[in-house]
Structures are given as C-alpha cells and as structure tokens.
N, C-alpha and C positions, 0 to 999 in steps of 0.2 A: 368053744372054750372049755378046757377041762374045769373039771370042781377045783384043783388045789389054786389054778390062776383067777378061777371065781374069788375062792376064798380069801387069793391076797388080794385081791380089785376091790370085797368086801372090806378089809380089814384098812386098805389104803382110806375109804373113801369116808369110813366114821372113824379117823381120829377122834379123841376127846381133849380135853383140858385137864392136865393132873391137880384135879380137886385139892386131893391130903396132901397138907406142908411134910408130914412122914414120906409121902410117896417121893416128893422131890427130893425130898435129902436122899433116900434110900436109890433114886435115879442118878443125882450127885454122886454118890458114893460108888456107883457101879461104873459113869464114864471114867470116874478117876482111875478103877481099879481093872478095868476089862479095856479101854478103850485108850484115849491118853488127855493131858490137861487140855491142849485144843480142843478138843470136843466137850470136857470140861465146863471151857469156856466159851463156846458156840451155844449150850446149855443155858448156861447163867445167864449169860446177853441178851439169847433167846426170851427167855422168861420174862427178865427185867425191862425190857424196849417195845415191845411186839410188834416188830419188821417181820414181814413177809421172808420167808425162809432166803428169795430169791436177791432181795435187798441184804439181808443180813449177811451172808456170803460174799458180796462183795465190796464189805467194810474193808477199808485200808486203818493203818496205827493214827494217821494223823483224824480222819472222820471219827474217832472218838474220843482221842487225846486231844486234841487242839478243842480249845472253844469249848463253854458249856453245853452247847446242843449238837446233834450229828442231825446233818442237814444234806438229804437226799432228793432225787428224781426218782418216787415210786418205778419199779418197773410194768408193773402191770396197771395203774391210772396212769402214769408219767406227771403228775404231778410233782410241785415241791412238798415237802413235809419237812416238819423241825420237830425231834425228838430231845427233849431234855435226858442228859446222862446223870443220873445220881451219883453223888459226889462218891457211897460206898463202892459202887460200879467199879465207878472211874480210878479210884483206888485198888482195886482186885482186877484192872486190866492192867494200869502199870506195873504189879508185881510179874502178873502173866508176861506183858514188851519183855519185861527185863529178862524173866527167868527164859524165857525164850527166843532171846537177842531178836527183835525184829527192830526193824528201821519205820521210820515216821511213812513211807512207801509201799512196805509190806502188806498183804492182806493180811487180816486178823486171825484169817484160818488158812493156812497157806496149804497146798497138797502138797506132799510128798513129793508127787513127779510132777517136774514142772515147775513154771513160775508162778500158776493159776492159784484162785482159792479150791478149797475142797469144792465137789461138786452135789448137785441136788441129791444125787444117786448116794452117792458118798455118805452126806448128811443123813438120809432116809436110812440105810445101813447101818448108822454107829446109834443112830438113839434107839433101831428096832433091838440092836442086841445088847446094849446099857437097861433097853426097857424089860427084856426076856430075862438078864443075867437080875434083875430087880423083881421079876414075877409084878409087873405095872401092864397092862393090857391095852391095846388100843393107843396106842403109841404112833408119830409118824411128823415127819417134819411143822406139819400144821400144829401140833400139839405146844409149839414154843408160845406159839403168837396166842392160840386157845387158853394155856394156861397164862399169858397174860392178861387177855381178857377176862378171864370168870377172879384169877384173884384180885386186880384190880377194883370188879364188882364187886368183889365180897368189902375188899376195903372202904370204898367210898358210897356204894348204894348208887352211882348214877350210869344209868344208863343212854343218857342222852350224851354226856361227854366221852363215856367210853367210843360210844357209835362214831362221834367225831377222831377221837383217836383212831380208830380202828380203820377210818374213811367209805364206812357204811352208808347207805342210803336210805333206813329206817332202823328204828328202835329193834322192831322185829326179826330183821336180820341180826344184829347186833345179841339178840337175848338165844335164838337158835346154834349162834353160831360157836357160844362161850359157854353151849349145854342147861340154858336156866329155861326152858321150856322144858326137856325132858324131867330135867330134877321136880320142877313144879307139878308134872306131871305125877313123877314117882311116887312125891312127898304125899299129896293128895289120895293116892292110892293106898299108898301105906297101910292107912288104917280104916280104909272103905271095905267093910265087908258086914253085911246084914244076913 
C-alpha cells in the first residue's frame, strides 16, 4: 500500500466529532457555499438525529415529514429504532421539500443520476471538501453521528442514554466513540508537567 492510500485509510479511520459550535456553522457555511443545500441538509440531519450515514441516506420525504418520529430498520443491527424529529428540524426540512420540490416518495438526498439517494462515496466526498474548504480536520461521514454524540453529551451529561441512543453495548464504547476518552486524556495532560 502506498503512504498517500495509507494516509487516507488513516484519515478515514479517525474521524472525530466536531467539538466547536464555530466549527459547525463554519462546516455549514462551506456545504452551502462549495457544495449545495442537499448536502446542506444531509449535514444538519446528520448532526441533529445520529443515524448511521447508511440509514440516513436512505430517508424518503415522508420518513421524516409524516409522524413525530422516523422509524427505521437499522442496517447494520436490523433492528427497529424510533428517532424523535425536533420540531426545529422538521421545520427546516419542509422549507428544504419545498424549495426543492420533492414529493412525500423522494429521498431526502436524491443523486443527481438516477432515481437513487446520493451514495456513501458521494456523502464521504462532499463533507471531506465542505470540511477542507472549512480548514476542520478529520472529517468523514461518521463525523455526523460523532458529532451527535459528543454534543448530545455535552448537553445532557448522560452517558448511559446516549449509549442507548447510539445502540452500543457498553458506556465504554459509547465514551471512545464520541472522543471523551481522548479529550479526558488530553485535559489531564494539559497541565501535567513537573
């Protein structure tokens, strides 16, 4: 394997969670302006829900218009999950339906060619260069669901319900996953020097 497919194998495999509320707006502000409202809005959803890249890709209009929860078959547990949509959400998707005439049928992110949704490849491509054109580092489709878990934690302090949100199978994983091992680490070091 050469070093530069080392390098993206490295850079795929530590995503992080964009910690700073600046960093998102400033990641916001680059899909809008380099990329387009779709991905935008693949962003946002991203962020606010934290489905699995794989799951959230194959939202149709009515999976989050209809009903307060979007209610799925994980793809990778196949489980059911019920995600409550926050009414602001759900509000800033119907302006998105409208302004981009999709029917109750349509994927949320529809590709260009084709009937399909955008695809993984796709997704992984528009947030590395929304994250580049942002100067945000360590970017990559996991990054939606990570930065849903670590702000989430920051919000609420629990770890136990995140993990259930998240459909983990310990706290541990759960604290690894959304970077609050490393950070605790960091923090700790910070100021260790004798």
């Amino acid at each position: 394997m050469s070093y530069s497919m080392q390098a993206t194998s490295q850079r795929i495999k530590n995503v992080q969670p964009i910690r700073r509320l600046d960093h998102i707006d400033k990641m916001k502000k680059s899909l809008l302006k380099y990329c387009s409202y779709r991905d935008y809005m693949m962003f946002s959803i991203g962020i606010n829900i934290g489905l699995r890249i794989g799951d959230l890709l194959q939202l149709r209009v009515k999976d989050i218009l209809e009903g307060t929860h979007i209610v799925i078959v994980e793809q990778k547990t196949e489980k059911i999950k019920r995600f409550l949509v926050n009414p602001q959400l759900r509000k800033e998707v119907r302006k998105y339906v409208r302004k981009m005439n999709l029917k109750n049928e349509n994927y949320l992110f529809p590709s260009r060619k084709g009937n399909g949704p955008i695809t993984r490849v796709q997704a992984y491509r528009v947030l590395n260069k929304a994250a580049e054109m942002a100067d945000i580092p360590d970017v990559g489709t996991h990054t939606l669901r990570k930065t849903f878990g670590y702000l989430h934690y920051q919000k609420f302090k629990d770890i136990a319900l995140l993990q259930q949100i998240l459909n983990h199978s310990n706290p541990k994983d759960t604290m690894i996953y959304i970077g609050l091992t490393q950070d605790l680490m960091d923090e700790t070091l910070m100021d260790f020097y004798y």
